[in-house]
N, C-alpha and C positions, 0 to 999 in steps of 0.2 A: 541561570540561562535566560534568555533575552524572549518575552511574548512577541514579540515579532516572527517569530519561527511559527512556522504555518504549514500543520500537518493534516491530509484529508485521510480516512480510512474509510476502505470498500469495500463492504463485508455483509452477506447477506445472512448472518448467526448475529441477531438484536446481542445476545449477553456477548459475545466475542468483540462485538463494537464498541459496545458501550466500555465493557472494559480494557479495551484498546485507547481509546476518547479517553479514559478514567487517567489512564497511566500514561499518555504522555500530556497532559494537561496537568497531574500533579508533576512533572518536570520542569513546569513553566513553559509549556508550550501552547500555542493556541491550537485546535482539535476541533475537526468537524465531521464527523458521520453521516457516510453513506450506503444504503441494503443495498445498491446493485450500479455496475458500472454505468448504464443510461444512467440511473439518476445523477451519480458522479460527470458523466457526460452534458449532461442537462444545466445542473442546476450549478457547478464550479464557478466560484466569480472572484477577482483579486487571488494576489498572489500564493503559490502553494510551493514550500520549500522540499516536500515528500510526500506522495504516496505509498500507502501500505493499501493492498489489499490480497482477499482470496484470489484463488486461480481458479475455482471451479464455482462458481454462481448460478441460477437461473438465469436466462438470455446469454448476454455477453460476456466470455469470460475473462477474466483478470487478463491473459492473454490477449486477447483481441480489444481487451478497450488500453494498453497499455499501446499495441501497434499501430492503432486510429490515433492515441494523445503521440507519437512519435513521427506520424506521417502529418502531422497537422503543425509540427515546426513545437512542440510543448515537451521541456528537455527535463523536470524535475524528475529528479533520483525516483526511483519505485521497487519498495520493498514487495513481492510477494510469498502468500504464507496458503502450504495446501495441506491436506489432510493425506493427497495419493504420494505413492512413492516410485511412482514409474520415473528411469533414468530420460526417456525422452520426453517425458513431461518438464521436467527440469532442461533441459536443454531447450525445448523451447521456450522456456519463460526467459531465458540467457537473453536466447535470440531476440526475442522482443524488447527488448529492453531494460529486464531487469537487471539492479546491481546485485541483488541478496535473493534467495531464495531459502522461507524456513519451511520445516515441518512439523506438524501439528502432530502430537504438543509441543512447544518449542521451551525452553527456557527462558524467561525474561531478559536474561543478561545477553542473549544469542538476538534480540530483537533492538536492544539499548544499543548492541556491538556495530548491527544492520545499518542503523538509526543516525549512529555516530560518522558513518560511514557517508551515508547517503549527505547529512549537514556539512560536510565536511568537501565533499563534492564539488 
């Protein structure tokens, strides 16, 4: 796979990141973490082929910073990954722009599937 591909994850669980970072960066991908949608909002600079993050964070959530990066003209694929399982919580993350929505705990291969998906885009 090509390090060109440039994946951010937004995720305010440190071990969830870091092993999100771990595992698409042993794919050959480049990988940057972020604890929380503003810092993703903030500090994003050069190109990003996917976001992956939570949907329920402190401040902003994976929702509402996906409908600001969508209303600001910023079209890359956006995995989100939640722990709840309400059906309207899931329908809004459709709404806002996501392509994949998993639940915690997900299987890796359900994330790689997301993954392929969103690249592929």
């Amino acid at each position: 796979m090509s390090s060109q591909i440039s994946v951010s994850i937004v995720e305010d669980d440190e071990s969830l990141r870091l092993a999100l970072v771990g595992l698409i960066r042993s794919l050959g991908h480049n990988a940057r973490g972020f604890g929380s949608a503003e810092e993703f909002l903030e500090k994003r600079d050069g190109p990003c082929n996917c976001v992956i993050t939570d949907i329920q964070m402190p401040g902003l959530s994976g929702i509402e910073m996906t409908r600001k990066l969508r209303e600001s003209g910023y079209q890359a694929p956006v995995i989100m990954i939640t722990a709840r399982t309400e059906a309207a919580l899931e329908q809004q993350a459709y709404a806002s722009g996501a392509l994949c929505v998993l639940h915690k705990p997900f299987e890796t291969g359900a994330l790689l599937h997301c993954l392929e998906r969103a690249l592929a885009a």
